[in-house]
N, C-alpha and C positions, 0 to 999 in steps of 0.2 A: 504493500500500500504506500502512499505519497504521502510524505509529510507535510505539513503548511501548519505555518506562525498563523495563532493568532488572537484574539482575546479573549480571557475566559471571565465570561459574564456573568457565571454561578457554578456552583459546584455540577452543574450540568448540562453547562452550554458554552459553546464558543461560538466567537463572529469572525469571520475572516472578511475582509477588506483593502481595499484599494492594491498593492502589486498581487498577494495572494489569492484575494478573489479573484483577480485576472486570470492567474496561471491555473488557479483552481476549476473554472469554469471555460475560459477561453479557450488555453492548451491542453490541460490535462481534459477537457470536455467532459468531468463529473458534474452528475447529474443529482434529484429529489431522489432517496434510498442508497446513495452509491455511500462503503463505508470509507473512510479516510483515518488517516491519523493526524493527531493536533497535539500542539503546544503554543506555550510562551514563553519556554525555557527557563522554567522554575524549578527545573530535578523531575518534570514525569513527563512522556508521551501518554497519548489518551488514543483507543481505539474510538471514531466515534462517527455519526453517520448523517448524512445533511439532512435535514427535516425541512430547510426552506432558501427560497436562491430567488434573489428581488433583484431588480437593477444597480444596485450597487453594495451589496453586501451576501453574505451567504451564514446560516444558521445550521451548526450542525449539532447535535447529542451526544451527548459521553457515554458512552455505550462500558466500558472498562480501562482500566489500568493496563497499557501494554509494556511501557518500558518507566525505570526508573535507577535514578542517578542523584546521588548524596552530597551534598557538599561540606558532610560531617567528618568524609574522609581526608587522609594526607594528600597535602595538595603537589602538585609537580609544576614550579614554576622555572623556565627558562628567560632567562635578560642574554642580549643575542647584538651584536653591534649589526648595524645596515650594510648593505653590500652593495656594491657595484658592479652592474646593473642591477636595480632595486627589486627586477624581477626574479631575481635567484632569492631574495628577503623573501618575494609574495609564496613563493615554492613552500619554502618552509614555513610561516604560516600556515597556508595549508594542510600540507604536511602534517605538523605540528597536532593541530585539531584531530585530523583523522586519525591520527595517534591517541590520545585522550589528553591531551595536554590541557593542564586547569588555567594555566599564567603565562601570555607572551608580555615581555618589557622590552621595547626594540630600543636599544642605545645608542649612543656616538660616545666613542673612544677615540685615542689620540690618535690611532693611524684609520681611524675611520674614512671612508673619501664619502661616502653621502651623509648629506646631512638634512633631508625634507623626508616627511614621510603624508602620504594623503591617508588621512586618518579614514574617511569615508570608505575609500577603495576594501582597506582593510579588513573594515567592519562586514562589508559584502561577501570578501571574500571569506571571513569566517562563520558566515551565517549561512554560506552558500555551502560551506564543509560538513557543518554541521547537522543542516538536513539533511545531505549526501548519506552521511554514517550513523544519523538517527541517533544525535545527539540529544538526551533530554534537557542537560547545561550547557550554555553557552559559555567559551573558554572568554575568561577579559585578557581582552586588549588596553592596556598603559599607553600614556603620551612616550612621543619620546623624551631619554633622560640624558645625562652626562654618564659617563660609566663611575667616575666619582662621586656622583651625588648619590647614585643608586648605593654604589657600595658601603656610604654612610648610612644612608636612610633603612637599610635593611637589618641593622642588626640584631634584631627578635626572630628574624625565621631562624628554624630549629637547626635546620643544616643547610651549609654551605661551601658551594664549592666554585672555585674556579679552573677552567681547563686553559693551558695551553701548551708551547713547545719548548719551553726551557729546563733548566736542571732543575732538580729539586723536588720532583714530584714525589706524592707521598701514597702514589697506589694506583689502581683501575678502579674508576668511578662503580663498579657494580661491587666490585668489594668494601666499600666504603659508606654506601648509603645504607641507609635503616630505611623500612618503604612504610617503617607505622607513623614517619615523622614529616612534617612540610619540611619538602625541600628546591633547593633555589642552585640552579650554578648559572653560571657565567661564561659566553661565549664571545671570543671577542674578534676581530675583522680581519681581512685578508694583512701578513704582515704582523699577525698576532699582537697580543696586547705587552705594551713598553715594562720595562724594570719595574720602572716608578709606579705603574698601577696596579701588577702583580703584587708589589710590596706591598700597596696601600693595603691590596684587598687579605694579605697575610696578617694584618695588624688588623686587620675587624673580621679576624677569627675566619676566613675565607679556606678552605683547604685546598691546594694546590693536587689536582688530580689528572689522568690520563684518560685517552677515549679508546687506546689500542695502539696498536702498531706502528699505525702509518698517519701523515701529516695529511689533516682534513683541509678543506676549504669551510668556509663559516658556516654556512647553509646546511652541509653536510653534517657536521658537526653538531650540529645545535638537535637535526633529527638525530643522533647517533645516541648523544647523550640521552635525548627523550626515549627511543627505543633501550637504550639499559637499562633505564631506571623501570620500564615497564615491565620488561622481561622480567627484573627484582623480583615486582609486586605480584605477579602472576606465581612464581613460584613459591 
């Protein structure tokens, strides 16, 4: 079944409206009886089935509970510096979500080279993932930050890490994380992240960790780390 956003008006009703009634009605061409699935990305999908479809909105019934997603669990959030071209950035967003990623924070670091990000696109493109993979939560998107400011502002998540390619590492990220606990690392841009920020981030308690083997590109990286920590949690 299709999923579509949209508003839940009582504990047994939703309205869909303006792009979703579109697609609902126009393209997907359901119809009065056709069943669908709904949300508003508050932790559940609803099986549920249209009772009424007026010119510009559509009415459907909650029929049952079909999927559901907690946000009582440890959260998996990546801060990820931009790339250039911004579209290898949009990759992993995507990416990212269809992974189950709870937290994108897109950064700019010192060897950063983009530094604009369209917030809207973003949003699109993660709501566009999200129904894809029958997300009941939608993953937040952050503005972007400084890779500094972040690394101060962050000091209450439970764990943290940062990846890159210098000496000093203290492990493989999948050996290192605990999956009962909100965790945060840090990916930083082509040219990796400078002395001076690794250090910063060593002094606000940051763990300096590995992704494997071989030298990632960002984008890659930042899915790699997501798919570790998932793999963690699964097992």
């Amino acid at each position: 079944m299709d999923l579509f956003i949209g508003i839940r008006q009582s504990d047994h009703q939703f309205i869909l409206q303006d792009k979703e009634y579109h697609h609902c009605v126009r393209v997907t061409r359901h119809k009065v009886g056709d069943s669908i699935l709904t949300t508003d990305f508050s932790g559940i999908i609803y099986e549920s089935k249209i009772r009424e479809i007026d010119q510009v909105q559509l009415i459907a019934e909650i029929i049952k509970e079909y999927k559901r997603e907690s946000s009582e669990v440890a959260q998996i959030s990546i801060a990820i510096s931009l790339t250039h071209p911004i579209d290898r950035f949009e990759w992993f967003v995507e990416k990212a979500v269809e992974n189950g990623i709870h937290e994108i924070i897109p950064m700019v670091c010192k060897r950063t080279e983009s530094h604009k990000l369209k917030m809207e696109r973003m949003h699109k493109i993660i709501e566009s993932a999200a129904k894809q993979t029958l997300r009941p939560l939608k993953p937040v998107m952050h503005e972007l930050i400084k890779s500094d400011e972040l690394i101060i502002q962050r000091k209450d998540t439970d764990q943290k890490f940062i990846g890159h390619c210098e000496d000093g590492l203290e492990g493989f990220l999948g050996q290192k994380y605990n999956p009962q606990k909100n965790v945060l690392v840090l990916i930083g841009p082509a040219g990796d992240f400078t002395g001076q920020e690794i250090e910063m981030a060593k002094l606000n308690e940051y763990i300096p960790i590995s992704l494997g083997a071989y030298r990632l590109r960002t984008e890659t990286a930042g899915l790699t780390a997501l798919q570790i920590l998932q793999t963690i949690r699964q097992l």
